[in-house]
N, C-alpha and C positions, 0 to 999 in steps of 0.2 A: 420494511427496510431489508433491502439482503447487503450480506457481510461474508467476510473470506477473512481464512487465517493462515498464517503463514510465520512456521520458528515464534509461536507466541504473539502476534501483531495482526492486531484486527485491523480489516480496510472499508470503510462503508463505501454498495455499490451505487452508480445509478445512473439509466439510460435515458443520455439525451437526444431525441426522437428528430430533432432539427436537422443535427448534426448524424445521425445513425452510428453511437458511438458512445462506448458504455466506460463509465470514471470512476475511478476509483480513490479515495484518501484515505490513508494508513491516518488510524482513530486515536488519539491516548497520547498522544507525544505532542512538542511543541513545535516541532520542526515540518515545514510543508512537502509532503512527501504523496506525489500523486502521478495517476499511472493513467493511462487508456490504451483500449483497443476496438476494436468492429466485429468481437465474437467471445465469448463465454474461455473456447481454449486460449487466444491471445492473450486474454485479460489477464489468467492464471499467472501465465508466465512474465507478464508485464508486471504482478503485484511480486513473483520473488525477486523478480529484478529490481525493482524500486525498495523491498525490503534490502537487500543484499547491497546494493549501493547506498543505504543509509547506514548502513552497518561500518561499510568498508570505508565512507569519507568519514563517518565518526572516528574510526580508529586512524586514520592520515592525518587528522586533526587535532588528535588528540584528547579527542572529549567523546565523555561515557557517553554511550547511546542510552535513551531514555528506556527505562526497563517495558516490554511489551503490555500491552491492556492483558488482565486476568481472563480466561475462558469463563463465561458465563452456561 
């Protein structure tokens, strides 16, 4: 399984071959927060963006974000 971290939030990765198009879901939380792109550097910047935007509608909405999965 490959994984990316990002400000404490694991994302598990994984390439779908059909599609040529690599997915990512932020792991540990309850809320569906998932990213893609078509290359290793997109992808990076796709999971801070989907961390960062889970961050920032938690905080618009008013509700804690779920605390990040512990580094293993």
């Amino acid at each position: 399984m490959n994984t990316m971290i990002y400000k404490g939030y694991m994302a598990r990765v994984e390439f779908y071959a059909e599609d040529e198009i690599l997915v990512g879901h932020v792991a540990g939380i309850n809320d569906l927060v998932s990213f893609h792109a078509e290359n290793s550097h997109e992808l990076k910047a796709a999971f801070q963006e989907a961390v960062d935007d889970y961050l920032e509608t938690c905080a618009k909405a008013g509700k804690a974000p779920r605390n990040p999965t512990p580094a293993r």
